[in-house]
C-alpha positions in Angstrom: 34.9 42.9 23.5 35.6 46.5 22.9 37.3 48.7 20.6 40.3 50.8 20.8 39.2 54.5 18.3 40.0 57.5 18.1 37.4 60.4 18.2 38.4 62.4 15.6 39.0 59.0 13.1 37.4 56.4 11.9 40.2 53.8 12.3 39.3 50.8 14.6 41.9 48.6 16.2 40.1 45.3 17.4 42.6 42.6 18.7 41.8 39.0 18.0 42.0 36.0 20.1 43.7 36.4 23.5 45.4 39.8 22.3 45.2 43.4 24.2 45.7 46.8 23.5 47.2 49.1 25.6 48.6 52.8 25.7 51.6 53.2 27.6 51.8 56.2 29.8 54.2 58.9 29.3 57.7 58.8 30.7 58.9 61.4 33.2 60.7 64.3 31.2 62.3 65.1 35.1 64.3 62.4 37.3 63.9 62.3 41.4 66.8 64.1 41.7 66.0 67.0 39.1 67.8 66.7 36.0 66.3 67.1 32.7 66.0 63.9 30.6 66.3 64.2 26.3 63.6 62.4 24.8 66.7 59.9 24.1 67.3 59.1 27.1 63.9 58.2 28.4 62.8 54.6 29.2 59.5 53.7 28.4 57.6 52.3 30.9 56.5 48.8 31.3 52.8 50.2 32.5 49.3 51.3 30.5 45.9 50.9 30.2 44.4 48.4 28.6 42.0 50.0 25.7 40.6 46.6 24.2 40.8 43.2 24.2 39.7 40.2 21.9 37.9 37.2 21.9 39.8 35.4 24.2 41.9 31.9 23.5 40.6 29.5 21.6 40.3 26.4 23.8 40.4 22.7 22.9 37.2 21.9 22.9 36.3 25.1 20.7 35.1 27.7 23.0 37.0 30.9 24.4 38.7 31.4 27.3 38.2 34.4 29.3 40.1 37.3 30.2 41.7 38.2 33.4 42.1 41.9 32.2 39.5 44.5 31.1 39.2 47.4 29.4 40.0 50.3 31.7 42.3 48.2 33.6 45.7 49.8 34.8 48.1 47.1 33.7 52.2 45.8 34.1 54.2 44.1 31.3 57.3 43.0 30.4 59.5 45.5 28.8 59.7 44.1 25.2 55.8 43.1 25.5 53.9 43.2 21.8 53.8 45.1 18.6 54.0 49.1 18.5 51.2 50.3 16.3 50.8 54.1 15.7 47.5 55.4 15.2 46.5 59.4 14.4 49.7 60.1 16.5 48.6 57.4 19.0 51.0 54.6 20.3 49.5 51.6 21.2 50.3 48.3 22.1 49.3 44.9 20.9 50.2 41.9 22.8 49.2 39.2 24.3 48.0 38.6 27.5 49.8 36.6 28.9 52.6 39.4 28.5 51.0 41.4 31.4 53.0 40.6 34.6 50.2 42.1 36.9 46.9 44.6 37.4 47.6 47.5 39.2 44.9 49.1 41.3 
């Protein structure tokens, strides 16, 4: 279990049960043919790195399920995956994990 923070704060972000967090990485400001996107005009992307995760799922016989991701893992999701929670100017992610489509290495 580990702990998404913020060096220069004191505010923790743990994720309970079979959540994640993630940060998103940044969207191209340039397209492959050279233009110049506005920040409006930018898609996020559906990739990140996973910063934390929880428990794990609560089984029916009581114990917790493990995790196929980990922290540190470079990770796809689904494009309206979890909750946006800003942190200090951080953007992160909390979502399930079952929202990650696949581990990219």
């Amino acid at each position: 279990m580990a702990t998404a923070t913020k060096s220069k704060s004191k505010t923790k972000l743990q994720p309970l049960g079979d959540r994640i967090v993630v940060i998103r990485d940044e969207s191209s400001d340039i397209t492959a043919g050279g233009i110049v996107l506005p920040e409006s005009a930018k898609d996020k992307p559906a990739r990140g790195k996973v910063v934390s995760v929880g428990d794990g799922k609560l089984l029916s016989d009581g114990s917790r399920g493990s995790f196929q991701v980990k922290k540190g893992d470079r990770v796809l999701f689904s494009s309206y995956a979890g909750e946006t929670i800003e942190i200090d100017d951080t953007e992160y992610l909390l979502m399930r994990e079952d929202d990650v489509l696949a581990v990219l290495e």
